[in-house]
Structures are given as structure tokens and as C-alpha cells.
C-alpha positions as CSV (number, residue, x, y, z in Angstrom):
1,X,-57.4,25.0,-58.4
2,X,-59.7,24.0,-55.6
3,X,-58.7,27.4,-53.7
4,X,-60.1,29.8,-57.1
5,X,-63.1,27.6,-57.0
6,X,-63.9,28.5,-53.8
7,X,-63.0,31.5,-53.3
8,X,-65.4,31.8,-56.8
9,X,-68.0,30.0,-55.1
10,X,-68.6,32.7,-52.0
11,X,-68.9,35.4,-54.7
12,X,-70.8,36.5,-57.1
13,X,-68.6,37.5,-60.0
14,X,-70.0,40.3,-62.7
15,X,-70.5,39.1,-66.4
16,X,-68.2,42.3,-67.2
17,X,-65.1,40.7,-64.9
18,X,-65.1,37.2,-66.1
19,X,-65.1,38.7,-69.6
20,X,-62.2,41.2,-69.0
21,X,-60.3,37.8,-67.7
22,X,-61.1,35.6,-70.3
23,X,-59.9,38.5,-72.9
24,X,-56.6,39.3,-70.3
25,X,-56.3,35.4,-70.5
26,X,-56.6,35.0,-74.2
27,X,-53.8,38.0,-74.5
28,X,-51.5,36.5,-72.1
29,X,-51.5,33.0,-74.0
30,X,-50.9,35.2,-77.7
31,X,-48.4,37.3,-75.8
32,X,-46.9,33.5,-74.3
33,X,-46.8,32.0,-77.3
34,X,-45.3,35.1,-79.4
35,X,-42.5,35.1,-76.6
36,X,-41.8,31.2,-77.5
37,X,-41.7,31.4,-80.9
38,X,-39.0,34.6,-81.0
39,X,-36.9,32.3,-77.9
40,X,-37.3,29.2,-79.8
41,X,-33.4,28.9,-80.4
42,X,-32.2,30.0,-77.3
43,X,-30.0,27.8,-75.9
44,X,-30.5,26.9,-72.1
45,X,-28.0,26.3,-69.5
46,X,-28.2,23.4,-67.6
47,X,-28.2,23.8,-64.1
48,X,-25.2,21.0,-63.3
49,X,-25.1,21.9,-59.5
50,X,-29.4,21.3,-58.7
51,X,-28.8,18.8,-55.5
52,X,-32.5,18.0,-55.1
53,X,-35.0,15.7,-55.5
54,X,-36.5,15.8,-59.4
55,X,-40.1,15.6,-58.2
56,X,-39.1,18.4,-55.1
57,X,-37.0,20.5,-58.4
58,X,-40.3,20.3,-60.6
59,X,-42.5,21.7,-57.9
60,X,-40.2,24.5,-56.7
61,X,-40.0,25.7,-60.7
62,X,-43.6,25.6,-61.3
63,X,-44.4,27.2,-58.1
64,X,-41.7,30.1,-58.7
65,X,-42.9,30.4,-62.7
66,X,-43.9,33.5,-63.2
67,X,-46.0,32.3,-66.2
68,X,-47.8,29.2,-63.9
69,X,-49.0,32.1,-61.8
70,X,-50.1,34.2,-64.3
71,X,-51.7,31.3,-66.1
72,X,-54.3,30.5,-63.4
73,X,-55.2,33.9,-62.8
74,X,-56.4,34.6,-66.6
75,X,-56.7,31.2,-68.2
76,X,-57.2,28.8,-65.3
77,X,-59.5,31.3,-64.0
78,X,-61.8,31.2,-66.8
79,X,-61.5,27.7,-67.4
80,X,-62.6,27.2,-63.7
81,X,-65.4,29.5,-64.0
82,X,-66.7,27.6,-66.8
83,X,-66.1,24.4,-64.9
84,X,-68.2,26.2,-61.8
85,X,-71.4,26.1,-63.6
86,X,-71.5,22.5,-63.0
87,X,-70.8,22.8,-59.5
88,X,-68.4,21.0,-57.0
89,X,-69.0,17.3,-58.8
90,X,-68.8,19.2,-62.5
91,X,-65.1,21.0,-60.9
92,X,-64.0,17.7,-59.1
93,X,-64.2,16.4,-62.5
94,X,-62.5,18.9,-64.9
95,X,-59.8,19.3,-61.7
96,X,-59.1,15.0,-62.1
97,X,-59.3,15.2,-65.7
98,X,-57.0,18.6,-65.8
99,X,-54.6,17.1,-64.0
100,X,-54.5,13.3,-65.4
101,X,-53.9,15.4,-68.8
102,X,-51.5,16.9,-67.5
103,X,-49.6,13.7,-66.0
104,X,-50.9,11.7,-69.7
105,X,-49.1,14.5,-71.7
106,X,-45.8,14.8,-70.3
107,X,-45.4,11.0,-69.8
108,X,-45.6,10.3,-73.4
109,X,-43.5,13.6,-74.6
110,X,-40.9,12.3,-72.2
111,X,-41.4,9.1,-73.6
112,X,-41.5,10.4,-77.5
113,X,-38.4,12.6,-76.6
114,X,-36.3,9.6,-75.0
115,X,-37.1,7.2,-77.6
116,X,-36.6,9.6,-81.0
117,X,-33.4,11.3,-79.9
118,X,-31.8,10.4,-83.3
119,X,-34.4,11.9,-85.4
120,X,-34.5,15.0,-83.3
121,X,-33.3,17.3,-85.5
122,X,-33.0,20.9,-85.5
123,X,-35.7,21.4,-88.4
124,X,-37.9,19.1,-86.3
125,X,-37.3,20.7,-83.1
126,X,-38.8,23.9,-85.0
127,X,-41.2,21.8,-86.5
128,X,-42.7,20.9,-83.4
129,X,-42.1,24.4,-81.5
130,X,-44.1,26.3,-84.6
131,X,-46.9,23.9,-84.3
132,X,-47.2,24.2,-80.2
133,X,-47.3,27.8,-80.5
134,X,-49.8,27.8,-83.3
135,X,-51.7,25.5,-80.9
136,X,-51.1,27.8,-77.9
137,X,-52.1,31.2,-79.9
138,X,-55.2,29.3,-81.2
139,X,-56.5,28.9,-78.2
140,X,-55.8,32.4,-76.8
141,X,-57.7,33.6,-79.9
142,X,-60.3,31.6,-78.9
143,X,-60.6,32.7,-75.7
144,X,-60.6,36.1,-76.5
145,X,-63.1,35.1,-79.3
146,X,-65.4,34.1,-76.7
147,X,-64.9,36.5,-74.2
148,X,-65.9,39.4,-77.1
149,X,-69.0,36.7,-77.7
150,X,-70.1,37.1,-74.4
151,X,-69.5,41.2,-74.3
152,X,-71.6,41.4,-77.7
153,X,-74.2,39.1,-77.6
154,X,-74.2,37.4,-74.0
């Protein structure tokens, strides 16, 4: 995150660009949640043979996620050129509160997921999976929303 804000900071990036990434980002997170809704019952494999650490495991699969990468080159992007208009302190503090989010969330869905076992069910596995991507495919209408906002009337 702090690398795209600076390398944002030492240019000067055209209206029509952080548009086109805010609309790229807004398809991306439609296309994403399209792709989880028709994979929703797909079973995975678990990967009995993984040897290291959990916290080591985690990093290596977000780092080698295609998706992560695309995320914060459309989404992250814009959310950090958004953030930029604030400056370094305004950044520092969407960065802190990004990630503590981030840490807050999957805490308690581990925690919900641990503790309601017996009432996970497959209706409300789908339950919750339709509402996640309706979430998901909100917001990536809203970005693109915005970024046609900003083509039309910015």
C-alpha cells in the first residue's frame, strides 16, 4: 500500500487514468463476484501435505493470488488515490484503519465460523455467499458509478 502511494505521490496522474481504473476496478470486483457466485458449490481440496507455518502459508497465498494483485491495481489503486488527497497523515490513516479491518473481520468470521458449526448448513452457507457477493458487486457498481460521475460531470 505505502509503495502505490508513493510511487502516486512523485506523479501527477490524469483525471482520464484514475477514471479508466476506478471503472477497470469496478468491472474486476462485478467480474470477481460473478465468478464466486457460479463456484459457490465447488468443493475444495484440502491441501493435507502444507508443512509450514499458518501465518508463513497465509502470506505465500495472498502474495501468489492472482486476484490480491489485481485487486490493488484497480480497487486498491483508487481507493488509495482517494485516500492521497489527504496526504501522508490522511494515507497513514486509511492504511491502519484498512488493515485493522482487515485483522477485525477475519477474527470474528473465524470466530462465527468456529463457534456455529452445527448451524452451518448448506442453505446458509448459500445464504451467506449470495449476500457477500451482492455486497461485493455493490460496491463494484459503485465504483464504476463514480468513476462515470467523474467522466460526466467531474
Amino acid at each position: 500500500m505505502f509503495l502505490i502511494f508513493f510511487i502516486l505521490s512523485r506523479i501527477n496522474i490524469p483525471s482520464l487514468i484514475q477514471i479508466t481504473v476506478g471503472l477497470v476496478g469496478g468491472l474486476v470486483m462485478v467480474f470477481m463476484g460473478i465468478q464466486a457466485f457460479k463456484n459457490r458449490n465447488k468443493k475444495e481440496q484440502p491441501n493435507i501435505n502444507l508443512k509450514r507455518e499458518s501465518i508463513l502459508a497465509g502470506a505465500y497465498t495472498t502474495a501468489a493470488n492472482a486476484g490480491f494483485i489485481l485487486w490493488w491495481l484497480t480497487i486498491g489503486t483508487t481507493l488509495i488515490l482517494n485516500a492521497k488527497l489527504f496526504g501522508l497523515a490522511g494515507f497513514s490513516v486509511f492504511a491502519g484503519v484498512h488493515w485493522l479491518t482487515d485483522f477485525a473481520w477475519y477474527t470474528v468470521v473465524a470466530f462465527l465460523i468456529f463457534k456455529s458449526q452445527r448451524f452451518w448448513t448448506k442453505r446458509t452457507h448459500s445464504m451467506v455467499t449470495f449476500f457477500c457477493v451482492a455486497v461485493f458487486v455493490g460496491f463494484g457498481l459503485y465504483f464504476m458509478a463514480s468513476s462515470l460521475w467523474s467522466l460526466l460531470y467531474g
